[in-house]
PALOPA-234514 format. One record per residue (C-alpha): residue number from 0; z negated, x, y negated. Coordinates in Angstrom, 2 decimals. Each point is the difference from the previous one (the first is absolute). Layout:
<atoms>
NUM/Z/X/Y
...
</atoms>
This chain:
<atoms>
0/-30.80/-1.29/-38.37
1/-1.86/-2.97/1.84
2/1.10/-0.75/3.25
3/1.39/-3.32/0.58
4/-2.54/-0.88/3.07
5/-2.86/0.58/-2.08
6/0.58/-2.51/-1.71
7/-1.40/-3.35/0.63
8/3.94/-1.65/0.58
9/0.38/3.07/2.48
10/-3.35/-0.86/1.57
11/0.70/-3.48/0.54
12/3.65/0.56/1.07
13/-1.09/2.58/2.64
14/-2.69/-2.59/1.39
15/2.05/-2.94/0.17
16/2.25/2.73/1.94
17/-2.39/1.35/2.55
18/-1.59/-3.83/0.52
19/3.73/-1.02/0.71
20/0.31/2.99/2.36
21/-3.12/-0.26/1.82
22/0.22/-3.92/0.81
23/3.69/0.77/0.88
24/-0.29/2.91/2.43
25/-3.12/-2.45/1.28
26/1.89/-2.90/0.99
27/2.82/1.87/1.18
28/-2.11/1.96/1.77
29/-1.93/-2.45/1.12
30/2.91/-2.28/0.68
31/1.99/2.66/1.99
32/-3.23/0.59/2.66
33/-0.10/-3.77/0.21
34/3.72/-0.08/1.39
35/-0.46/3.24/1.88
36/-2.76/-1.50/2.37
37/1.76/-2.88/-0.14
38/3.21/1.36/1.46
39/-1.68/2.23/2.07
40/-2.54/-2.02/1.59
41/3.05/-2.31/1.02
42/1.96/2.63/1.23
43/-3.10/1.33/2.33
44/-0.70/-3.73/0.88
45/3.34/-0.35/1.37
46/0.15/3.17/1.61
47/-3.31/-0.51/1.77
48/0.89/-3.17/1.19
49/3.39/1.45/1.57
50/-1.71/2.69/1.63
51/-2.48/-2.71/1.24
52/2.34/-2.11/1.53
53/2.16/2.57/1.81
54/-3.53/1.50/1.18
55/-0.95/-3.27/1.54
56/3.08/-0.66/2.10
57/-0.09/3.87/1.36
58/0.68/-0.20/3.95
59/0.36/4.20/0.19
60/-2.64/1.18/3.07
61/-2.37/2.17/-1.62
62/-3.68/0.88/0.21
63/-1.84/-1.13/3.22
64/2.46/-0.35/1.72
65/0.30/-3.02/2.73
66/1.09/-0.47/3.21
67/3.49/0.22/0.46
68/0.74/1.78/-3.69
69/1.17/3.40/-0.84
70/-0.46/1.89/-2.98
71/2.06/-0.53/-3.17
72/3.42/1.70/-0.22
73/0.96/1.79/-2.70
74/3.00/-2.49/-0.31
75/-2.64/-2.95/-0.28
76/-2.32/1.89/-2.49
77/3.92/0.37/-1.62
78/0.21/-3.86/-0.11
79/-3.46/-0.48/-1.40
80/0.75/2.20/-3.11
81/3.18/-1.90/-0.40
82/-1.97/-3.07/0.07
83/-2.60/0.76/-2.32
84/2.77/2.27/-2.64
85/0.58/-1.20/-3.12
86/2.98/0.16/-1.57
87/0.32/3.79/-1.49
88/-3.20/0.18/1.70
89/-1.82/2.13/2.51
90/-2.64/-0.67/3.24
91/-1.88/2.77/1.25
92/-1.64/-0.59/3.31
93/-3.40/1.74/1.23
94/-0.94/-0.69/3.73
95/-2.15/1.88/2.02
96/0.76/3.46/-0.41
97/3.66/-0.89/-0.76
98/1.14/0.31/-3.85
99/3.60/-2.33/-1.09
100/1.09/1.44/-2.87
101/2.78/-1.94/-1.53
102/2.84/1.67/-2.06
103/-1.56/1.28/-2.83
104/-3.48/-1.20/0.73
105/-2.92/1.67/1.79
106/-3.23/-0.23/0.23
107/-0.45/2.41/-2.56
108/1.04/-2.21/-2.31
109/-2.71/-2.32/0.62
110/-3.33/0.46/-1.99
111/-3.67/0.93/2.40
112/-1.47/-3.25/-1.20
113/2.51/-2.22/1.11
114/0.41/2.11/3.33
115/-3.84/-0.99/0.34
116/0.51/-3.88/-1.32
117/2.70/-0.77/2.23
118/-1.90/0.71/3.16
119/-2.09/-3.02/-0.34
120/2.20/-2.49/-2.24
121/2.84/-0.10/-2.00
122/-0.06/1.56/-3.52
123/2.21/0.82/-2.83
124/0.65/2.37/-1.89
125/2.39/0.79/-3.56
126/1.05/3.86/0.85
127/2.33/1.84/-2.61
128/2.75/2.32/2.49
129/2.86/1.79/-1.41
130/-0.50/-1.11/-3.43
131/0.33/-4.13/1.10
132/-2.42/-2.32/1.00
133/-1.17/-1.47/3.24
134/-2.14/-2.43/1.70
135/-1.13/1.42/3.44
136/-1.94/-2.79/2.32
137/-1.90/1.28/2.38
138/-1.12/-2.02/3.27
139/-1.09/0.62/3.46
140/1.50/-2.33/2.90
141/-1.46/-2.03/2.03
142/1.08/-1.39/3.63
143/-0.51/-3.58/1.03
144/2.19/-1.05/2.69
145/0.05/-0.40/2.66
146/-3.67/-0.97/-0.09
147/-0.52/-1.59/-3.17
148/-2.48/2.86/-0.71
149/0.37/2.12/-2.74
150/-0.48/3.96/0.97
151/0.83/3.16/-2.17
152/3.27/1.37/1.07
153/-1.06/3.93/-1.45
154/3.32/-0.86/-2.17
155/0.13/-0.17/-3.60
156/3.04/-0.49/-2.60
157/0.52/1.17/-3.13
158/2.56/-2.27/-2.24
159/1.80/1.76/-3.06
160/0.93/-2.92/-2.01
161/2.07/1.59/-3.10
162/-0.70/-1.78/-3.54
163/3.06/1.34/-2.14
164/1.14/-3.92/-0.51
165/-3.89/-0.22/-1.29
166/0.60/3.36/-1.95
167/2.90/-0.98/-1.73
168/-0.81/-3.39/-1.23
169/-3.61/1.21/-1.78
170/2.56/2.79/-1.43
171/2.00/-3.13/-1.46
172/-2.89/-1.59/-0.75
173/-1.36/3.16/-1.94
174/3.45/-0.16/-2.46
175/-0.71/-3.24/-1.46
176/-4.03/0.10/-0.57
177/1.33/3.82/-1.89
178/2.26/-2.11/-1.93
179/-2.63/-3.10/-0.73
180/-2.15/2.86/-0.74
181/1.81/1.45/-2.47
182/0.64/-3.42/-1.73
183/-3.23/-0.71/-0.38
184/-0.12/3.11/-1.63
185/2.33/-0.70/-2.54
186/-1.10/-3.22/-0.79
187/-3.91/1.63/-0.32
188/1.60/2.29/-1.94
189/1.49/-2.66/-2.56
190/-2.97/-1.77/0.21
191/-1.93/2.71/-0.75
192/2.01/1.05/-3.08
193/0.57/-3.74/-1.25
194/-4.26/-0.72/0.18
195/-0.57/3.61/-1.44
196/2.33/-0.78/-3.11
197/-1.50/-3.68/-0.62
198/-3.57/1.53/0.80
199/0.36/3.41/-2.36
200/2.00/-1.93/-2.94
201/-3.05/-1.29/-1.36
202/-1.91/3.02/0.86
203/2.45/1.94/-2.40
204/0.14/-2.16/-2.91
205/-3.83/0.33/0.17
206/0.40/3.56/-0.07
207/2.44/-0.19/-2.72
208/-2.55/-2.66/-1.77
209/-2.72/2.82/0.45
210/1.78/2.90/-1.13
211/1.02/-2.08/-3.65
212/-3.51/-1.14/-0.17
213/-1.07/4.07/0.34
214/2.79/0.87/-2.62
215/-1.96/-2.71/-2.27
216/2.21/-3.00/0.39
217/-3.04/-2.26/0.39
218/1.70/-3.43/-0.50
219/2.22/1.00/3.87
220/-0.38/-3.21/2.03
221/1.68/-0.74/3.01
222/1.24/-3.53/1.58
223/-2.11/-1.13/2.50
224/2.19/-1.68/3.22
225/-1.40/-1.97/2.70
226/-3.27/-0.27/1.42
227/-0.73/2.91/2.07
228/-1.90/3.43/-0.30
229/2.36/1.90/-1.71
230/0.05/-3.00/-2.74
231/-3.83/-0.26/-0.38
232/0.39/3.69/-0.53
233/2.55/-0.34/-2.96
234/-2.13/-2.94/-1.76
235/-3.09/2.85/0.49
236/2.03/2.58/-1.63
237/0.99/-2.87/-3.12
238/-3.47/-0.75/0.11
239/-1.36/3.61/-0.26
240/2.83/0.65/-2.58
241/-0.80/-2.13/-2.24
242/-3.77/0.44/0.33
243/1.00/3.68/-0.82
244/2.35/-0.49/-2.76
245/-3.03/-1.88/-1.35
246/-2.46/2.54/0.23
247/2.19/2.60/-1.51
248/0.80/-2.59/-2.71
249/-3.77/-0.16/-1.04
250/-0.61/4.07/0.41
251/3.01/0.64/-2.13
252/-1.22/-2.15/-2.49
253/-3.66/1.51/0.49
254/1.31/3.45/-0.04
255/1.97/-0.96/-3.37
256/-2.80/-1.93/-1.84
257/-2.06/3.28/0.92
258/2.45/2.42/-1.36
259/0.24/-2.10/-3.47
260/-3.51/0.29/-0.16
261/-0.30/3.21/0.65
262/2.67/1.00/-2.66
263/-1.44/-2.39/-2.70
264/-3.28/1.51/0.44
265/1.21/3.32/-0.62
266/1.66/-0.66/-2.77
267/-2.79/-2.10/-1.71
268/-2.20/2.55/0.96
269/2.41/2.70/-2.00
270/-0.43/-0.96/-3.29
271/-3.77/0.16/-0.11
272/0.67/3.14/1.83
273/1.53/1.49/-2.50
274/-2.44/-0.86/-3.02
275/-2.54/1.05/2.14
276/2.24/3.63/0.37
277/0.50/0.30/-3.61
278/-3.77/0.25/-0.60
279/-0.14/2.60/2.86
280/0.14/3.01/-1.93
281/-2.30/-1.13/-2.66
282/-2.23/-0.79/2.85
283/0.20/2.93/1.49
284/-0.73/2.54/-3.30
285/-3.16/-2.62/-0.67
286/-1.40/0.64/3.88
287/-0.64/3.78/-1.52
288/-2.27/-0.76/-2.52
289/-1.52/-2.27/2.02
290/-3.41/0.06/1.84
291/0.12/0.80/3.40
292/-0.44/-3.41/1.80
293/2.64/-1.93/-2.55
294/2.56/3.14/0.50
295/-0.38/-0.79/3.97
296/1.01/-3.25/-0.82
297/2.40/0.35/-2.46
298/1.77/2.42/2.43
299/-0.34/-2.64/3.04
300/1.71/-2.77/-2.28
301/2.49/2.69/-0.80
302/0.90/0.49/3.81
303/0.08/-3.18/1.14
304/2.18/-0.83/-2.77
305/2.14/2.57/1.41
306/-0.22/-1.40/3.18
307/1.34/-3.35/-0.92
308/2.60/0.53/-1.82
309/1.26/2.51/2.51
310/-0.50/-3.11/2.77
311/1.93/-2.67/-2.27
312/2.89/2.64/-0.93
313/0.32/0.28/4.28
314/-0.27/-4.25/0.25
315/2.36/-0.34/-2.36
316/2.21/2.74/1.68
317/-0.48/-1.61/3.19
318/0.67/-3.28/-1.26
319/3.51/1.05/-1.13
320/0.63/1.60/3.90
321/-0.92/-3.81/1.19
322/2.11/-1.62/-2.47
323/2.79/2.12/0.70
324/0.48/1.09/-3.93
325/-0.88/3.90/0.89
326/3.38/1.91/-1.08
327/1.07/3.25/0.24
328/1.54/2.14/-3.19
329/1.01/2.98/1.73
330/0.83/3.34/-1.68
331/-0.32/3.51/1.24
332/-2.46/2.10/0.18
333/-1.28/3.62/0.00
334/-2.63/-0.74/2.71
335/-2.31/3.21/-0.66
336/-0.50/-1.79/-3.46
337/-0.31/-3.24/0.53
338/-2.74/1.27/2.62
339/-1.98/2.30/-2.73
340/0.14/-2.95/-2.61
341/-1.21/-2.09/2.20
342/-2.94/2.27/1.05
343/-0.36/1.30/-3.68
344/-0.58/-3.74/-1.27
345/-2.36/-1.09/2.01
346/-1.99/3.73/-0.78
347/0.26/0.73/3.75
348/1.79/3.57/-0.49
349/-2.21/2.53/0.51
350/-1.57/-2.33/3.54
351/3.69/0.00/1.67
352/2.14/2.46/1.46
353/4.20/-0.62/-0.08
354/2.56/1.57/1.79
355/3.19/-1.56/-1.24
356/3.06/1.96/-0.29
357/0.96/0.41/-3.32
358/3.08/-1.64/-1.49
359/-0.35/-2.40/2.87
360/1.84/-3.44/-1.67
361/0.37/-3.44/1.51
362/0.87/-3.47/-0.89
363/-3.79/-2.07/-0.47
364/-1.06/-2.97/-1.97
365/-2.40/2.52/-2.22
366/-2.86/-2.41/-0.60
367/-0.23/-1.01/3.62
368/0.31/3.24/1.37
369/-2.69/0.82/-1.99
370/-2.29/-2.84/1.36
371/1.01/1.15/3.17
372/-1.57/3.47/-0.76
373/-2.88/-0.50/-1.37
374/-1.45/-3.12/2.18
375/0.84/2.93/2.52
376/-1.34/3.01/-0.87
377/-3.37/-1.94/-1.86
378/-0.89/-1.48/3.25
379/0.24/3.06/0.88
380/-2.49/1.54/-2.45
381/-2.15/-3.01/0.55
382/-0.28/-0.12/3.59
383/0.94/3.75/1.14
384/-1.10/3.17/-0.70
385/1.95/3.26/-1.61
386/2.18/1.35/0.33
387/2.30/-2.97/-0.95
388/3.82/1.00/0.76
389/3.16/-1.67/-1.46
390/3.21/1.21/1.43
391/3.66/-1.07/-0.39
392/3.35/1.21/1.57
393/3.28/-1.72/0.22
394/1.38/-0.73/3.43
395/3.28/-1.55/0.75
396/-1.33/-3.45/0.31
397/-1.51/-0.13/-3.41
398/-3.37/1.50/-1.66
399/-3.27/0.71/2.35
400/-3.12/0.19/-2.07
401/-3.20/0.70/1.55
402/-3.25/-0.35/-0.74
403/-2.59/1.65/1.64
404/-3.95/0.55/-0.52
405/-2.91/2.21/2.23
406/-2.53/-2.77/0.26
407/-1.70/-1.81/2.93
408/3.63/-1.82/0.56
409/0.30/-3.98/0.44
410/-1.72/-1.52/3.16
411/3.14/-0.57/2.75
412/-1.71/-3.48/-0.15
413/0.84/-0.39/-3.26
414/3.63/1.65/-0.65
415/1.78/-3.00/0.95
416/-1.50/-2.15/-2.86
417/-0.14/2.53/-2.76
418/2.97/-1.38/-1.55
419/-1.65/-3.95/0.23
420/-0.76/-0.99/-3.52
421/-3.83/0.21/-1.21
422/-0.87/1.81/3.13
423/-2.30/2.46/-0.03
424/-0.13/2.76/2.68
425/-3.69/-0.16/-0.57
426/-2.75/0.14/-2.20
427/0.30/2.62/-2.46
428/1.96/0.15/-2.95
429/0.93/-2.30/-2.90
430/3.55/-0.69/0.68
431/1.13/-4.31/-0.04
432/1.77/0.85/3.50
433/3.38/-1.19/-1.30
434/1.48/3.74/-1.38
435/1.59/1.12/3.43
436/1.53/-3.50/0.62
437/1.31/-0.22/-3.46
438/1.66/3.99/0.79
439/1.45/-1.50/2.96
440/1.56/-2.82/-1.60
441/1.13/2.84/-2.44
442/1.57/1.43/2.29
443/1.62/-2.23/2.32
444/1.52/-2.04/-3.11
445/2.11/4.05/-0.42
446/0.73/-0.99/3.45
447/-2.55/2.69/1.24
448/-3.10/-0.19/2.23
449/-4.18/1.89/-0.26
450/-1.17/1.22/3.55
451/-3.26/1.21/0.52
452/-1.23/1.99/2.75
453/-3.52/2.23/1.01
454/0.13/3.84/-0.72
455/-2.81/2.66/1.21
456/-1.28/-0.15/-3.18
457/0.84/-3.05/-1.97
458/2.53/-2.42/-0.15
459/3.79/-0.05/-0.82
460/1.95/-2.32/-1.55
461/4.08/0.61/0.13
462/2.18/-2.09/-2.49
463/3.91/-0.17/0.89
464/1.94/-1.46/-2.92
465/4.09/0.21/0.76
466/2.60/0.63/-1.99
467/0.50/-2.12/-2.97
</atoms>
């Protein structure tokens, strides 16, 4: 059974499909980064710029230390964190050889790269904790008053701003370019199979047009619509049509005119023929009293004689095949004898052997099964060598008759023409070329067919005629 994607409507459906999906998952993909940065880059922007400001107005003592200052208290570092905390946030504080860890947050939270960044300006970066992500700012401090000169305190922050507002609104976000997604989809889909339909329509009635042309409706034309590729295909197929139905108007009549001929030149040719037969005999007795050179001729005459009349009995006989006037008059048979009259006729007796069961019977057209048999086995004795062997057997799908002689066998270049009329496997012999395809007409008008295959001697020919 064909599988439906194999086909070109499966084909076209599954690329309209995977062009729909691609450019889909593309701009939602490509949408969805777009609002990502977007949303975060604001979020940082406003988180930097909060941690900024609150940085600028720090009055905590810390670093070099001036007259009349003390060292930070852990109640002011306290207050800085505060300050800087965002909401659901975190601040962890590094000064000096003092660590500020704050609730959940330590330093160990904080990646080696931004440890390094944040000792010479601020820096950000996105950091995944606990399944949820963060932005962590890093950013040394700097003192300015009460000198108006900016000196490095030794302190630096670290700012866990939380993004789960962020989070959740690209996870809304993600619902709706799924659902656009899979409408596009759909519609590709309908697309798809709407264009494949109106595309593969015509495509099938040319098919169909094709197939009745093949099945020898040659006058199958099809409607040509519109102006596109598909119709300057159907106008080529009415054009090549008819340019065919033309051409096998002219052969048929060729082929007919040629068979007429053929059969009224046979049959003009019989009735000389047979005056010419008539005398045969009286011919013949005359060639012995003869001189020698006159005898030769006489006896040349004589042959050739034999020869034609033997070729117009097979024109005529294969005139009635074209004509389609050969009948059958079937009767039954004892096979052994209708195989040793045969022989016995024709004087080949004592130059074949036969192994046919005796009081083998089975339905035959007599005459043609007789053609049959001896267009076999004197090809045989023309073109072989002894011993010659006829068998017969019955089989349950009919009679198998086989002919078989010891000779030099029929080139393999050559066994799939032997049955061509007036071919000629060659050069020797006297045969027209027209007795094995006039035994396989024989045969296949009993329904039957002749094979022919090589043998170590020889060659064998196997005729299979069924049951009447």
């Amino acid at each position: 059974m064909k599988r439906a994607y194999t086909g070109l409507r499966g084909r076209l459906v599954i690329t309209f499909t995977l062009i729909a999906v691609t450019a889909s998952t593309l701009v939602a993909g490509i949408g969805y980064e777009l609002v990502k940065r977007r949303v975060i880059s604001l979020a940082e922007q406003v988180a930097v710029s909060d941690v900024r400001d609150t940085l600028e107005g720090i009055r905590v003592p810390i670093g070099a230390l001036w007259p009349g200052d003390s060292p930070p208290t852990d109640t002011q570092i306290s207050t800085l964190q505060k300050s800087l905390r965002m909401r659901n946030g975190g601040v962890v504080v590094s000064y000096e050889d003092y660590l500020y860890p704050d609730g959940d947050f330590s330093m160990s939270d904080v990646p080696h790269a931004l440890k390094i960044g944040a000792s010479r300006r601020m820096v950000t970066e996105l950091q995944e904790i606990d399944g949820k992500m963060w932005l962590l700012i890093g950013t040394p401090v700097w003192r300015i008053e009460p000198y108006s000169i900016a000196q490095p305190t030794g302190m630096s922050v670290f700012v866990f701003v939380p993004l789960a507002e962020e989070e959740q609104l690209l996870t809304d976000l993600r619902r709706p370019l799924a659902t656009a997604g899979i409408i596009m989809l759909i519609i590709a889909l309908a697309v798809a199979l709407l264009s494949a339909r109106r595309v593969l329509l015509p495509v099938r009635r040319l098919g169909s047009a094709a197939r009745a042309l093949g099945a020898g409706h040659l006058d199958t034309r099809l409607p040509v619509h519109g102006q596109d590729e598909l119709a300057e295909l159907t106008a080529t197929f009415n054009d090549t049509a008819a340019a065919l139905e033309r051409s096998v108007s002219e052969l048929r009549s060729l082929e007919a005119m040629s068979r007429r001929f053929v059969a009224d030149v046979s049959h003009e040719l019989r009735t000389p023929l047979t005056a010419m037969t008539a005398v045969t005999d009286m011919l013949s007795e005359e060639a012995e009293r003869l001189p020698r050179e006159p005898a030769a001729a006489v006896r040349l005459v004589l042959r050739e004689i034999g020869r034609l009349r033997t070729l117009v009995e097979q024109l005529i006989e294969a005139s009635r095949f074209d004509s389609g006037t050969a009948t059958l008059h079937v009767d039954t048979v004892n096979v052994a004898d209708a195989i040793g009259d045969c022989l016995e006729l024709r004087g080949w007796s004592e130059q074949v052997e036969v192994n046919v069961p005796q009081g083998l019977a089975f339905s035959v057209d007599p005459l043609r099964f007789d053609v049959i048999l001896a267009n076999l086995v004197g090809n045989a004795l023309r073109h072989g060598e002894p011993p010659v062997v006829v068998t017969a057997r019955s089989t349950p799908n009919g009679l198998e008759v086989k002919v078989r002689d010891h000779g030099k066998g029929i080139p393999a270049t050559a066994l799939a023409h032997v049955f061509d009329r007036f071919y000629k496997a060659g050069a020797r012999g006297d045969g027209s070329g027209l007795g094995l395809s006039i035994a396989r007409a024989n045969a296949r008008l009993h329904g039957g067919t002749i094979s022919v295959r090589r043998q170590e001697p020889g060659t064998l020919f196997t005729v299979w005629l069924p049951p009447a």
